[in-house]
N, CA, C and O atoms as a MOPAC input file, in Angstrom:
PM7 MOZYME 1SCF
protein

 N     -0.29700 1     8.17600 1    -1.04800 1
 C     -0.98800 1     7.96000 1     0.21100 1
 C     -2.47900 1     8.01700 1    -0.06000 1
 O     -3.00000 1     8.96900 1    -0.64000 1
 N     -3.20600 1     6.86100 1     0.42300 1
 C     -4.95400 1     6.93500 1     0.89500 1
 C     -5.44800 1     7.09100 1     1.94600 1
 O     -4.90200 1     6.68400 1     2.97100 1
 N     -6.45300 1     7.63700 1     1.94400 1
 C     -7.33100 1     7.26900 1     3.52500 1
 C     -8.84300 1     6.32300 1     2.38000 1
 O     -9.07700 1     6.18500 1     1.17900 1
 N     -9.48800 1     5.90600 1     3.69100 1
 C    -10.54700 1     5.37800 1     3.84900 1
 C    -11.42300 1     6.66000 1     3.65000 1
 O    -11.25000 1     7.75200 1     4.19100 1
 N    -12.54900 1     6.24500 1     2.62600 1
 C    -13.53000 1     7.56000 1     2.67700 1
 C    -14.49600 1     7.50600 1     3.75800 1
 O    -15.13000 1     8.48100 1     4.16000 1
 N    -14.56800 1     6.52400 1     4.13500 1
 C    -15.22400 1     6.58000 1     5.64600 1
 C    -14.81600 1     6.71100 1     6.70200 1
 O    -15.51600 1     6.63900 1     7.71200 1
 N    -13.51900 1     6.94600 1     6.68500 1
 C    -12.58700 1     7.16500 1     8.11100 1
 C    -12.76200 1     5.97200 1     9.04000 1
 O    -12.44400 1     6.12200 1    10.22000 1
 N    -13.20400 1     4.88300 1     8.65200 1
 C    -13.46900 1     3.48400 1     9.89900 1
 C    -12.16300 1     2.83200 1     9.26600 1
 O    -11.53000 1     3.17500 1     8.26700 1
 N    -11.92100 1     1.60200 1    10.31200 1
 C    -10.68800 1     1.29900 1    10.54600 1
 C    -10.85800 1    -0.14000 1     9.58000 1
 O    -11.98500 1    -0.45800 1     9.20100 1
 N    -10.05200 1    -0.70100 1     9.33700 1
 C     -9.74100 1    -1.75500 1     7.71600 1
 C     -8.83700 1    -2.46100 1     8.54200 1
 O     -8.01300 1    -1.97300 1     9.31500 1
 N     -9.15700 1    -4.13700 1     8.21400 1
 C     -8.24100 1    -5.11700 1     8.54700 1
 C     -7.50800 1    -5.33300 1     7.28200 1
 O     -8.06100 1    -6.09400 1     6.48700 1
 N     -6.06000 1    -4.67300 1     6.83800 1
 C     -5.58000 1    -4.46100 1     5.32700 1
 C     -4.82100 1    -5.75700 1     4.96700 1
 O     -3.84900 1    -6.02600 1     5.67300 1
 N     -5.14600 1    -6.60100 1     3.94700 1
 C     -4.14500 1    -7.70500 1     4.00100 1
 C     -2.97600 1    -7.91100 1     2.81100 1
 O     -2.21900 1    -8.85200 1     2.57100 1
 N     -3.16000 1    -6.70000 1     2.22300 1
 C     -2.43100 1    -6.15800 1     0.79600 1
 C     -2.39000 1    -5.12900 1     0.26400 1
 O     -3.21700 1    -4.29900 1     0.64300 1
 N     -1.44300 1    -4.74500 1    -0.81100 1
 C     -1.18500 1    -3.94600 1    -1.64600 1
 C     -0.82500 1    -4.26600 1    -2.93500 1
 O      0.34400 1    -4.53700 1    -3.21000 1
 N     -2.11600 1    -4.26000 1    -4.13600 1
 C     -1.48500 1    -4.53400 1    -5.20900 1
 C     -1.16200 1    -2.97800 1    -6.36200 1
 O     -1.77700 1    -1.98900 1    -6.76300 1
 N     -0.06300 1    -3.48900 1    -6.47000 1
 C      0.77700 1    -2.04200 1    -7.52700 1
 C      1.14200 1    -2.70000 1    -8.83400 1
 O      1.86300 1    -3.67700 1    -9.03300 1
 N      0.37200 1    -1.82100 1    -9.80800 1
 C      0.55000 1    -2.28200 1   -10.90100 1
 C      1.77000 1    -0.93700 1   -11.30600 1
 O      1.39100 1     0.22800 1   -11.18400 1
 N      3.01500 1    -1.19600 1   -11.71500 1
 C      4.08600 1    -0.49800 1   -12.39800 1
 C      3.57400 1     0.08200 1   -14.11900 1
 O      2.78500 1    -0.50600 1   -14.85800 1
 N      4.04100 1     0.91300 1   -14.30500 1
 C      3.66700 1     1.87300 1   -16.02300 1
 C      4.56600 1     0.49100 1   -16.62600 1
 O      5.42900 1    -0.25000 1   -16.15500 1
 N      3.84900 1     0.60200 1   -17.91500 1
 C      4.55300 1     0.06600 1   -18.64600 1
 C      4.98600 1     0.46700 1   -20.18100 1
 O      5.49000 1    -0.39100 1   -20.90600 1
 N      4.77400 1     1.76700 1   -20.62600 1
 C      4.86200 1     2.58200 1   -21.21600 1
 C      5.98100 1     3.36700 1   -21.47400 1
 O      6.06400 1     4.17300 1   -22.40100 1
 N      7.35000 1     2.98500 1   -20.16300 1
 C      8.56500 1     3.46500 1   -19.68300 1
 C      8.72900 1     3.87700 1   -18.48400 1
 O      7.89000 1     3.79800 1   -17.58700 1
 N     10.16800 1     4.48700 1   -18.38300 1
 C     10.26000 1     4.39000 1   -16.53900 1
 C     10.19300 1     3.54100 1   -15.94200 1
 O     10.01600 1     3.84300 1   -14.76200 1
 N     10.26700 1     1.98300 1   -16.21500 1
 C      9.98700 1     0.86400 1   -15.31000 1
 C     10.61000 1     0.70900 1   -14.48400 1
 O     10.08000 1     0.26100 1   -13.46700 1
 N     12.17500 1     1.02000 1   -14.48100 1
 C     12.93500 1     1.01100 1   -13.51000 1
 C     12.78700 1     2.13200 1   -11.84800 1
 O     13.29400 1     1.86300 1   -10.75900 1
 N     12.09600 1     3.13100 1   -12.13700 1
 C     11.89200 1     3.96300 1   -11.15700 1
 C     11.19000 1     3.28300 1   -10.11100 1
 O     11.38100 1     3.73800 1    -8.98300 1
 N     10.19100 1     2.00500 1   -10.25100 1
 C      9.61300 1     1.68900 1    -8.73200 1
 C     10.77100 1     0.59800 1    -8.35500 1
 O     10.81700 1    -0.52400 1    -8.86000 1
 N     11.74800 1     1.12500 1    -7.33800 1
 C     12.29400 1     0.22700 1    -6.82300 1
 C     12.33600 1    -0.37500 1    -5.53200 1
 O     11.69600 1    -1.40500 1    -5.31900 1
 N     13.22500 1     0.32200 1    -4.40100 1
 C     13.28100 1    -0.26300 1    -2.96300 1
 C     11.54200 1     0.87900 1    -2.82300 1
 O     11.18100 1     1.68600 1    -3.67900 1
 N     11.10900 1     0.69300 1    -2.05600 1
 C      9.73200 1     0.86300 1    -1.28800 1
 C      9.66400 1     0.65400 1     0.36700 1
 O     10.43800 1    -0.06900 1     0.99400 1
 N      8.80400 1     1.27300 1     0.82400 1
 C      8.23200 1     0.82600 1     2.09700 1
 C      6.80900 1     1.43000 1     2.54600 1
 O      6.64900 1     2.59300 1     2.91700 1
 N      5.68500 1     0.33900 1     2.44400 1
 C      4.39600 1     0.95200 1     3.12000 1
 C      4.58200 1     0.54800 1     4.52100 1
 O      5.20100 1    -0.20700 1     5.27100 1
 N      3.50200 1     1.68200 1     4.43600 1
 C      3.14900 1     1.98100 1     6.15600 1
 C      1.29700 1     1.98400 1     6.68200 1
 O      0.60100 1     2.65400 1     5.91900 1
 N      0.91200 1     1.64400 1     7.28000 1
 C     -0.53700 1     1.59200 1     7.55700 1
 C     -0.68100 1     2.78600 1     9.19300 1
 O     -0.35000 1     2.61200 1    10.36600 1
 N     -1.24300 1     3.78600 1     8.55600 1
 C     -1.25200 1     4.78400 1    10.48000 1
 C     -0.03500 1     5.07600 1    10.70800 1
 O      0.19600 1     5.32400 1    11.89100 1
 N      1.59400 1     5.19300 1     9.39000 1
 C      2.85800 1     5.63700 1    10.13600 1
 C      3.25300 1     4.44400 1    10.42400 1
 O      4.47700 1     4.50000 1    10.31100 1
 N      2.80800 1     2.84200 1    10.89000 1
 C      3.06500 1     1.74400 1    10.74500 1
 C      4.08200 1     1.37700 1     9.93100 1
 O      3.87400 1     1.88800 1     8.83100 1
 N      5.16900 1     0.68600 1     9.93200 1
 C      5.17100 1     0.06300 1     8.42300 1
 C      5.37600 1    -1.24600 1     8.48200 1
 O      6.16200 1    -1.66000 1     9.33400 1
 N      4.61100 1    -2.32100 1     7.45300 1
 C      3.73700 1    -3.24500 1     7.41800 1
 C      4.98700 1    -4.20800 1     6.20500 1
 O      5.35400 1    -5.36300 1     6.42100 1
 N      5.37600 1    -3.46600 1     5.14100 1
 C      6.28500 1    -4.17800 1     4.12800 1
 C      7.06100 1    -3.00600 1     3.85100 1
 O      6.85100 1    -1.79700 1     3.94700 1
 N      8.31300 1    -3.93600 1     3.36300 1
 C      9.26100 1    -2.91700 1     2.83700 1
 C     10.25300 1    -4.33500 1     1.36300 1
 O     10.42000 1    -5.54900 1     1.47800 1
 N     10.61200 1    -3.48700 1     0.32500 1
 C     10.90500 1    -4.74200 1    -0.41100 1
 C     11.78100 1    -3.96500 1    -1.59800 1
 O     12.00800 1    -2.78800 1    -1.31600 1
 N     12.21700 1    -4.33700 1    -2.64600 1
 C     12.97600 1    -4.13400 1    -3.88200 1
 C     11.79700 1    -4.92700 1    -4.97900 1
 O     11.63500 1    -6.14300 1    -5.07900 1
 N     10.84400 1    -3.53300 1    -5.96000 1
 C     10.13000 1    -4.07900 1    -6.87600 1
 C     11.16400 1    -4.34500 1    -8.30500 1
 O     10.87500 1    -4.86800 1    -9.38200 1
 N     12.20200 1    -3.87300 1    -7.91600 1
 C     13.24900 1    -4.11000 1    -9.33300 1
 C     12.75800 1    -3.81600 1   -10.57200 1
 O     13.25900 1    -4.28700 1   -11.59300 1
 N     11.65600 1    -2.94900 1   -10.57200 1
 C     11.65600 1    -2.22600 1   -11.91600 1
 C     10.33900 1    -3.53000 1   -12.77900 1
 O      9.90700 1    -3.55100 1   -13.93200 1
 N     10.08900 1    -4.35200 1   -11.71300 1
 C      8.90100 1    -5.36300 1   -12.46000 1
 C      7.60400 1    -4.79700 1   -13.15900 1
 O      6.80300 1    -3.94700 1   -12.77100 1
 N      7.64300 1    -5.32400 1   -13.97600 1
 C      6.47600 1    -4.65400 1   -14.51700 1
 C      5.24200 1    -5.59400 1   -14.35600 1
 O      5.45400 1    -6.59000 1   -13.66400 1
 N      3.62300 1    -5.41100 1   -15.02600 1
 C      2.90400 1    -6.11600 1   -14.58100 1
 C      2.60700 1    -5.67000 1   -13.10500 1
 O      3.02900 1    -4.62600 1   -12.60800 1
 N      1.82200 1    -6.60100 1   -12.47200 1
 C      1.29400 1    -6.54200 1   -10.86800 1
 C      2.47700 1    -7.17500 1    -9.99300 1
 O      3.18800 1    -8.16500 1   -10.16600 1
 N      2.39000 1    -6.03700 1    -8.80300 1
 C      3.38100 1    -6.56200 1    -7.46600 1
 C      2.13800 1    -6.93200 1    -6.73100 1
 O      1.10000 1    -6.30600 1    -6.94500 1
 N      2.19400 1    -8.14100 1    -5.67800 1
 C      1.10100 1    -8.65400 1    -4.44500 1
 C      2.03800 1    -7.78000 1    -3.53200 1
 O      3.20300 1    -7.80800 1    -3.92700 1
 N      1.87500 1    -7.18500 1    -2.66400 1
 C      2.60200 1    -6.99600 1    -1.72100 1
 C      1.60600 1    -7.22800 1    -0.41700 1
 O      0.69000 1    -6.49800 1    -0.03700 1
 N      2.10400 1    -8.55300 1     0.18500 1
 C      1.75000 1    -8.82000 1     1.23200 1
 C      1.91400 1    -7.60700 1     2.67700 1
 O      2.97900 1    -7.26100 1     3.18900 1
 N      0.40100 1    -7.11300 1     3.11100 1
 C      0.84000 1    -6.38300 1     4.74700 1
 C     -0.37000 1    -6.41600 1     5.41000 1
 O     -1.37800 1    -5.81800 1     5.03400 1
 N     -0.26000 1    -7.26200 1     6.60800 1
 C     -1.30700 1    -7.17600 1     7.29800 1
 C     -1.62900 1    -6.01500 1     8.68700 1
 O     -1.34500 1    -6.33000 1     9.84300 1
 N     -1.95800 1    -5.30900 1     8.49700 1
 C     -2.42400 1    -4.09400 1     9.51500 1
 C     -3.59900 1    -3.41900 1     9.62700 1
 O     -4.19500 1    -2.97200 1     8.64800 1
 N     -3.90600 1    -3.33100 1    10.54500 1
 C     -5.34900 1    -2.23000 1    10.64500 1
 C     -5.26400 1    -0.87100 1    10.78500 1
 O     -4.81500 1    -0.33300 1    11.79700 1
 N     -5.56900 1    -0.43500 1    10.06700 1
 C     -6.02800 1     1.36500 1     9.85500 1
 C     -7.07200 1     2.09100 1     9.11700 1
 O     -8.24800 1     1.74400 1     9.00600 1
 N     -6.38300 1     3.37200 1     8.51400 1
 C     -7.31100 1     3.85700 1     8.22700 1
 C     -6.47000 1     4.74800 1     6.80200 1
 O     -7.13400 1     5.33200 1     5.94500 1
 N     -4.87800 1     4.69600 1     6.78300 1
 C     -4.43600 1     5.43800 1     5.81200 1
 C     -2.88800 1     4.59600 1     5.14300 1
 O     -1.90400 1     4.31200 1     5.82600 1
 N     -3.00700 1     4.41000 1     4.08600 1
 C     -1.73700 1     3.39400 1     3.44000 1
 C     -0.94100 1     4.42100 1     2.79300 1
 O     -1.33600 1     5.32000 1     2.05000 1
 N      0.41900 1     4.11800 1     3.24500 1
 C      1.16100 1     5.35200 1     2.11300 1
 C      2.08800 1     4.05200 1     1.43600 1
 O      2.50000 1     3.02500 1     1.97600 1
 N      2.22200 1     4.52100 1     0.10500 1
 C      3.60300 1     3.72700 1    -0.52700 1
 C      4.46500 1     4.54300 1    -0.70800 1
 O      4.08000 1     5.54700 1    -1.30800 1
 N      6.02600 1     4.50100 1    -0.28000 1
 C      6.66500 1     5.36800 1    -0.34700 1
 C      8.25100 1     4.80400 1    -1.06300 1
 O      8.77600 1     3.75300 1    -0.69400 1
 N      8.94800 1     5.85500 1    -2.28900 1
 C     10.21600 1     5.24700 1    -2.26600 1
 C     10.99400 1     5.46600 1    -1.56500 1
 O     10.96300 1     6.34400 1    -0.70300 1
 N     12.12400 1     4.47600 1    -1.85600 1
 C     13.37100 1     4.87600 1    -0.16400 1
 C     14.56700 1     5.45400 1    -1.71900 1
 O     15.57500 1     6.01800 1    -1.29400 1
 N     14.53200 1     5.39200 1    -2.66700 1
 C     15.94200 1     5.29900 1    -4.01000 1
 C     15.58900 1     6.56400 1    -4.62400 1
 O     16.47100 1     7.42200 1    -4.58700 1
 N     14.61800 1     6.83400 1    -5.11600 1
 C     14.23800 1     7.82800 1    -5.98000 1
 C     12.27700 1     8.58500 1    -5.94700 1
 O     11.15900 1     8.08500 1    -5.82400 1
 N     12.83700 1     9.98900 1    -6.13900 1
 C     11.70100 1    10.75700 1    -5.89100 1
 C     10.38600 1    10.73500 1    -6.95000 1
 O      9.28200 1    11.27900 1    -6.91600 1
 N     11.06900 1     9.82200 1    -7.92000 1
 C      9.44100 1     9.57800 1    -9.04400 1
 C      8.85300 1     8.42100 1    -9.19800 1
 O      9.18200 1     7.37100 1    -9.75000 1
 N      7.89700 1     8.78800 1    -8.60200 1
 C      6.40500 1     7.45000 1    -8.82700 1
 C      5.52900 1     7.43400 1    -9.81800 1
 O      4.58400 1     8.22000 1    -9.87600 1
 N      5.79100 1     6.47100 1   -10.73900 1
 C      4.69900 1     6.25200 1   -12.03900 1
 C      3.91100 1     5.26200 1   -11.96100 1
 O      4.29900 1     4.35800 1   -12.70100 1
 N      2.81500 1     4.96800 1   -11.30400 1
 C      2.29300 1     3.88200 1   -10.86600 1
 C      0.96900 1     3.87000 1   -11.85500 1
 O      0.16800 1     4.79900 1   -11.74700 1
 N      0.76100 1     2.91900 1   -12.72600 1
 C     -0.71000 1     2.41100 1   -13.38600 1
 C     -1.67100 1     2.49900 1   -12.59900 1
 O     -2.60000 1     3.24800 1   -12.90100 1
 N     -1.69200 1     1.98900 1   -11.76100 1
 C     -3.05000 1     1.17000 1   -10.38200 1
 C     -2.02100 1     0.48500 1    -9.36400 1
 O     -1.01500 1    -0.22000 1    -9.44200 1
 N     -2.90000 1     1.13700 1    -8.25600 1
 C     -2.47100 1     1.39600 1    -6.45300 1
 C     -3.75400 1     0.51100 1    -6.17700 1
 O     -4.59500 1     0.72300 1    -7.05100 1
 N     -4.12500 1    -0.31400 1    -5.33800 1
 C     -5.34900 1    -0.99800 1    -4.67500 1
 C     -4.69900 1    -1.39600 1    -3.41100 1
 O     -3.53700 1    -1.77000 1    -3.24800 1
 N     -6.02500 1    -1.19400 1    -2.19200 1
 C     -5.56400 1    -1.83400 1    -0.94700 1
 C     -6.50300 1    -2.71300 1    -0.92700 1
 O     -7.61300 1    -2.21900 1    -1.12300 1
 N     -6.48300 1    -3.94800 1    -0.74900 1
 C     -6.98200 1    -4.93700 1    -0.40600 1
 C     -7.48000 1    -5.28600 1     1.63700 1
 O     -6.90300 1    -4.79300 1     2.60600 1
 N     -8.43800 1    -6.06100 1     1.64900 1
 C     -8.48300 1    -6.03300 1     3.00700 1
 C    -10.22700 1    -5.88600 1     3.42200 1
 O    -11.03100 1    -6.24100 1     2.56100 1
 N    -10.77500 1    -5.32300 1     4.83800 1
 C    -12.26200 1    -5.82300 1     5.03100 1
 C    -12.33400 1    -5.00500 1     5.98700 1
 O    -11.41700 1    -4.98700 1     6.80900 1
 N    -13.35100 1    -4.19800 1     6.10400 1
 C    -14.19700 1    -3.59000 1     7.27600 1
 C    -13.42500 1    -4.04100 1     8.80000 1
 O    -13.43900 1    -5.22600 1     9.13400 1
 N    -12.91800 1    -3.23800 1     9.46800 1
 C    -12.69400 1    -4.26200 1    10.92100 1
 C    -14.20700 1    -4.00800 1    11.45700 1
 O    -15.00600 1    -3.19500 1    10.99200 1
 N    -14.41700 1    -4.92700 1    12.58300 1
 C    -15.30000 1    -5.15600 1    13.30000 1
 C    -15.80000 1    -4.33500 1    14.25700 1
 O    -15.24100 1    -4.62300 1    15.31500 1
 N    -16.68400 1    -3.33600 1    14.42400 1
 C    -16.79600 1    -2.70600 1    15.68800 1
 C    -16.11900 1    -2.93600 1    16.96000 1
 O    -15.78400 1    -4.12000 1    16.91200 1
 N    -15.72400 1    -2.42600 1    18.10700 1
 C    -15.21200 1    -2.73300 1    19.37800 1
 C    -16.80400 1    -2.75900 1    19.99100 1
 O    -17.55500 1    -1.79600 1    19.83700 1
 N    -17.21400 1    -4.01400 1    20.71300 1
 C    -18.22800 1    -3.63100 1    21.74200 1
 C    -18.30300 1    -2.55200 1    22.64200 1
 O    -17.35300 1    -1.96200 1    23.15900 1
 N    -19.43800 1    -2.35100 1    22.78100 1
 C    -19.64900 1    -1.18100 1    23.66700 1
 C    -19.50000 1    -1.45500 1    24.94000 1
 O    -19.71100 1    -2.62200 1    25.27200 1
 N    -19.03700 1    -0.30700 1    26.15600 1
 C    -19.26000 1    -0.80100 1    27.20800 1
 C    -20.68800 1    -0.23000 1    27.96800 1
 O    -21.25300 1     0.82100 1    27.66600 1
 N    -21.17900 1    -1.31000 1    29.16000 1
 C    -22.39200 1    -1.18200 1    29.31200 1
 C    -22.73200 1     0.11200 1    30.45800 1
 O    -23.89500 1     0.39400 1    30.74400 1

């Protein structure tokens, strides 16, 4: 799980997970992120090694990747992809 070090809210349009490749490959399997408790994707990485894209579009402020099969995560590199959301106008 991340937060934003600025605590402002993110238009998120991904998750790229790079899997170990060193062993254990098989441990990242079924998954499901969530954006705010959201959840945005859910999928079977089948033990791929190299980079997963995992497509999720949501706005927040905290991404968890979580397994649904097994309790060990060996992950190389976690990145959320995505852009500043936009202020809400003020009211006058």
């Amino acid at each position: 799980e991340a937060s934003t070090a600025d605590n402002a809210l993110y238009d998120i349009t991904g998750i790229v997970v790079r899997n170990r490749a060193d062993g254990y490959q098989s441990r990242f399997q079924n998954y499901v992120v969530t954006v705010d408790g959201v959840e945005c994707a859910r999928g079977d990485a089948n033990g791929k090694q190299g980079y997963l894209e995992i497509p999720c579009k949501k706005r927040g402020r905290t991404v968890r990747l979580q397994l649904l099969s097994n309790d060990h995560l060996n992950l190389q590199y976690i990145g959320v992809e995505g852009t500043k959301a936009p202020l809400a106008p003020r009211s006058p």
